[in-house]
N, C-alpha and C positions, 0 to 999 in steps of 0.2 A: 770415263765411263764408270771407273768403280768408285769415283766419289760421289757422282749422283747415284749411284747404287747405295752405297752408305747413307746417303742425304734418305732416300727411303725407306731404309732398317731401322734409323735413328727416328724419323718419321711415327713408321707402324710402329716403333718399340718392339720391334723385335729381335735388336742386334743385343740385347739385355738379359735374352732369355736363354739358357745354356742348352737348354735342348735342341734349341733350331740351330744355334752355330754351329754347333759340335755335330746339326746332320746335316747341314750346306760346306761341303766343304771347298766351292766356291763362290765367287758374288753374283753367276748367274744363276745357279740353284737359287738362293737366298732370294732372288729381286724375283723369281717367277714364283716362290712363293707371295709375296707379298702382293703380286698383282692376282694371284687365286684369292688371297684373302679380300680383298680391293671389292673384285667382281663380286664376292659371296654375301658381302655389307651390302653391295647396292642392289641386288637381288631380293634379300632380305627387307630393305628397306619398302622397295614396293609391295610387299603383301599388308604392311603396315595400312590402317584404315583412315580417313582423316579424316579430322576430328570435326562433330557436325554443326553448321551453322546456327546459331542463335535464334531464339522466338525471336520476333521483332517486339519489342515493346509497346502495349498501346499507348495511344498520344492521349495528354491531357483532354482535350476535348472530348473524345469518345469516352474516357473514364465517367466525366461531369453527367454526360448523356444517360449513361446505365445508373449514375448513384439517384439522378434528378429523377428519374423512370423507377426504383424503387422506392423512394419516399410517397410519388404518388400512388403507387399502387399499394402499399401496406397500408397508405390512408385508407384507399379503397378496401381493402381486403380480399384483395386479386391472388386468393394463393397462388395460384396457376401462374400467372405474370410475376409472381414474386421470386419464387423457385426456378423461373425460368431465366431470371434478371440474374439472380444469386449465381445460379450456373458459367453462366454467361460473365462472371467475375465483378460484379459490382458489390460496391463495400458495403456490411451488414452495420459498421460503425459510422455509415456517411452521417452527417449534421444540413438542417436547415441554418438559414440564417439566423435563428435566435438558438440555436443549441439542441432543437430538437432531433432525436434520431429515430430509424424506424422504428424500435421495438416502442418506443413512447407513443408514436403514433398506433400502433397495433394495440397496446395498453389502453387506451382511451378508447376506443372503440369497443372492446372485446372480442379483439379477433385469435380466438387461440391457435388457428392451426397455422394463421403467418407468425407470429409470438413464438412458436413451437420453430417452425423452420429457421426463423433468423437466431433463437438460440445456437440450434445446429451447427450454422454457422459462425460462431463467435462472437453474436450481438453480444455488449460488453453490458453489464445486467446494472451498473451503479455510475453509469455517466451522468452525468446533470446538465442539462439546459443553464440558458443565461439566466434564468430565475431558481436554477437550484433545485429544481426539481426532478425526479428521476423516473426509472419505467415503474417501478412499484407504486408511488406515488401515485400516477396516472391510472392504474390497473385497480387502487384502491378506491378512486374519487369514483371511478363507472362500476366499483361492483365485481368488477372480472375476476371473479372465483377460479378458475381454474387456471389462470394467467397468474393470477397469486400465489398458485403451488409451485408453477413453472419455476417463478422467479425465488422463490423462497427456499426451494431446493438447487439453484444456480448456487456451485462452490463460490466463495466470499461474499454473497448478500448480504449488504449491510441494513438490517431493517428499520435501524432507528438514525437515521439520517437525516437532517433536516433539511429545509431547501432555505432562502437566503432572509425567510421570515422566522425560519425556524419552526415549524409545521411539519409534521414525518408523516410516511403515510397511514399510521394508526389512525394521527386526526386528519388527513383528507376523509377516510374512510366514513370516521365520525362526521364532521361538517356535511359530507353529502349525504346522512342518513344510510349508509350501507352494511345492516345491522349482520350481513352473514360477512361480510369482509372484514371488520370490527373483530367479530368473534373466530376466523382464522387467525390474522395477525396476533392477535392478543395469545390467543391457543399455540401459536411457535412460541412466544414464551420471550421472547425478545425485546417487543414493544413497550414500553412506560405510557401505563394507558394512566396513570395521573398530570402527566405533562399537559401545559399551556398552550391552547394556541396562542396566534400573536396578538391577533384580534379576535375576538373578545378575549381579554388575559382572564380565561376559566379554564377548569379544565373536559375532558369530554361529558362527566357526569352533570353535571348542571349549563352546561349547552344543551344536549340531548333533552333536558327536561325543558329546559326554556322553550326548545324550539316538538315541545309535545312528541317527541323521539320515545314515546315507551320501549320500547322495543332496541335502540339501542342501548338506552340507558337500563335495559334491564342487563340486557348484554357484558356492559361494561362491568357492573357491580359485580357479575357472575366472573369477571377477569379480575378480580381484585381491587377494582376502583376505591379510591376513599369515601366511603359513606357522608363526609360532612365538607364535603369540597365544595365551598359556599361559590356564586355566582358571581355578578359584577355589584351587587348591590348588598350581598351579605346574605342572604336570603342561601339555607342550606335545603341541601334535595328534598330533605322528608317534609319540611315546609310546602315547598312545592308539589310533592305529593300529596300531600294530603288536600290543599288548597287547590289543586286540578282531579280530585276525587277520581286517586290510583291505589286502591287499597292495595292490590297485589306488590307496587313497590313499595308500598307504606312498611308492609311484611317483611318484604326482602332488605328492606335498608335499616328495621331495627335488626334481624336476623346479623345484620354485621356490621352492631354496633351503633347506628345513628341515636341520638339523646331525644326521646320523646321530651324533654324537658328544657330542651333549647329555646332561648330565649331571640329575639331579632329588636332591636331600640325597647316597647316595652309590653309586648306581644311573642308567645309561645304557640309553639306547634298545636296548641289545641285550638288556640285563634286561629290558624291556617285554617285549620278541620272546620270550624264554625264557618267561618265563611266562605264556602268551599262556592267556586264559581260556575261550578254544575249543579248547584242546588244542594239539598241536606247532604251531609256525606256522614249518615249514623254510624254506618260499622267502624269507618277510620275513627271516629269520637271513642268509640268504644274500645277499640284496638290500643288508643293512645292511653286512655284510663288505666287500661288493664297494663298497659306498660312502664307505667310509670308518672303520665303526665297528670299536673296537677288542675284537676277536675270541680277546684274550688276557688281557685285564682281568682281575685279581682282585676280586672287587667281594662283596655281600651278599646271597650265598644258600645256602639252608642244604639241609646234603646229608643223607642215611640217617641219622634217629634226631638229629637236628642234631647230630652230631659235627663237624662244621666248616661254618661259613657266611662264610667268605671263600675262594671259589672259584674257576676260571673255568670260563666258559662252558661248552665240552668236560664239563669233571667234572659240571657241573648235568645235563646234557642224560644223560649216565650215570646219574647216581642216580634219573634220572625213565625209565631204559630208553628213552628218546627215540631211536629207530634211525634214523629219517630226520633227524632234527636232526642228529644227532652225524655222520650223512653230508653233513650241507651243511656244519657246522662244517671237516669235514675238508678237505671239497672245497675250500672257500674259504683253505686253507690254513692254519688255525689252527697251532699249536706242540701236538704230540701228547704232548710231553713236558711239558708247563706242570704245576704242581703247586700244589696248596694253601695256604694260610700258614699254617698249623695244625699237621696231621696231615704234612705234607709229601709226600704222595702223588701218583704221578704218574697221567694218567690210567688206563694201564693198569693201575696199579696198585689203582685205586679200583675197576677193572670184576674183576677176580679177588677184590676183597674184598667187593662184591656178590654176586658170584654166591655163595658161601659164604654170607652172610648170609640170602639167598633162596632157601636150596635145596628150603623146600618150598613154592616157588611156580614149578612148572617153567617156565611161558607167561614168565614175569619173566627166567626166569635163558636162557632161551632167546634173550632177545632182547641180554640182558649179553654173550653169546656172538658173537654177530654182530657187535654192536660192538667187542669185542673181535681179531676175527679182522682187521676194518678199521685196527683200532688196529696188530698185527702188521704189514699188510701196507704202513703206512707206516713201518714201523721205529723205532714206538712202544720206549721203554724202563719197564721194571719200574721 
């Protein structure tokens, strides 16, 4: 009996302790404490709570379900369905099969207030699609101004990203004409609004003109663009200004810097102006004079019947009855005597040999006339 008494002091540990021997001073004290202490653990032990069961996990299928159920609806713009999918624990970072995720689709659309929610919840603001493309990108190509702030003010936005052609969304912005999303992007100050697209290898400022974008391409210029950021063919903006009779960019792109005196094979900016394909374009001729360009230039244009196509300015503007050109030419002081390298004619000379030539077109020779009398009145010679 007193060794299994000991077997249970040795047990509790408490045949170790000097306080309990020295107050048991035999082995049945000793053992009925140890079975108070026994009873008081297991007493104890039941107030103990246990510990609660586990969520169940949801199954693969049912995740697919909600992720597949928010792509369609952010397509849609179901805020309601969206916030209630997101609730309901479906991933703001699901993908389609080519890489697209909700927020790209909310982008392209311009749905700001799902855009706004799936931020919320941790839509990842710089993932890219299998073409490299990303939510900014998409948000810039539709214009989505307000979608652009969202995402521009998302901590680590990366704005000059390109997708896999190498295209950011500065120039999606650009190529779809989106002349206020151009001018946010450009305004954070992040964008290299001189960069290339991939096709056409230009950069925004002469696309935008090519493709009669005044409005972005003023845009651009007003973000710093390079004034002489020639096209696919060489041909630089002010050219194309002036030759699509845009005085207001003609302004703005000497204002920083473009060469009224730029040359293209063997024709100048005033050549552009002359043959400006909206008809006269006097004030751009006069705007160029006054800037610099050279308003006596023999250069390659071809007059009446192409008997001479090295001319200048003056003579072209004659042979095309240009009455207000040939008055801004004047004005700006061109040489009234300059002559051809051909025919060697001088201007007046070529307006009396028009008019003869047009005599059965009265409206025509009427206006030879008037240029003429201007030509007189500055002391033109035959």
């Amino acid at each position: 009996m007193k060794t299994k008494n000991v077997s249970l002091l040795l047990a509790a540990g408490l045949l170790a302790t000097p306080g309990l021997v020295s107050a048991a001073e035999n082995w049945d004290a000793a053992v009925g404490q140890v079975n108070a202490l026994t009873t008081a653990v297991k007493a104890q032990a039941k107030t103990v709570a246990a510990p609660a069961a586990p969520t169940p996990a949801r199954d693969h299928r049912q995740q697919n379900e909600l992720d597949d159920a928010l792509l369609k609806e952010t397509g849609r713009g179901n805020i309601d369905q969206v916030q209630a999918l997101l609730a309901q624990g479906a991933n703001p970072q699901t993908e389609r099969g080519d890489g697209t995720t909700p927020l790209m689709l909310t982008a392209s659309s311009d749905f700001a207030d799902v855009a706004a929610a799936l931020l919320k919840r941790g839509a990842f603001v710089n993932t890219r699609n299998n073409m490299g493309d990303t939510a900014l990108m998409y948000a810039a190509q539709a214009g989505a101004v307000d979608i652009i702030h969202m995402l521009l003010s998302a901590p680590g936005i990366k704005v000059d990203l390109g997708n896999t052609d190498g295209d950011t969304a500065f120039l999606f912005a650009c190529g779809a004409g989106q002349t206020d999303a151009v001018k946010v992007l450009a305004e954070f100050g992040k964008s290299d609004v001189n960069r290339h697209f991939a096709k056409p290898d230009e950069a925004c400022l002469p696309y935008s003109l090519e493709k009669s974008d005044w409005n972005t391409a003023a845009a651009v210029l007003d973000a710093g663009a390079d004034p002489s950021a020639p096209d696919l063919y060489g041909k630089l903006p002010i050219m194309t200004a002036a030759e699509q009779n845009q005085p207001a960019l003609v302004d703005k792109l000497l204002a920083r810097g473009a060469d009224p005196r730029a040359v293209l094979y063997r024709n100048d900016v005033l050549y552009f102006a002359l043959t400006c394909q909206s008809g006269p374009c006097p004030g751009i001729v006069g705007t160029l004079i006054k800037a610099g360009a050279d308003g006596n230039k023999v250069q390659e244009m071809c007059v009446y019947y192409n008997e001479s196509c090295e001319i200048t300015p003056l003579i072209y503007a004659i042979s095309r009855a240009q009455v207000d050109v040939a008055q801004s030419l004047i004005d700006a002081g061109v040489d009234v005597n300059g002559r051809d390298s051909i025919k060697n004619r001088t201007a007046l000379g070529w307006t009396t040999y028009l008019e003869a030539q047009e005599a059965k077109e009265p409206a025509t020779v009427q206006k030879l006339r008037q240029i003429e009398g201007m030509l007189r009145s500055r002391g033109a010679q035959p």
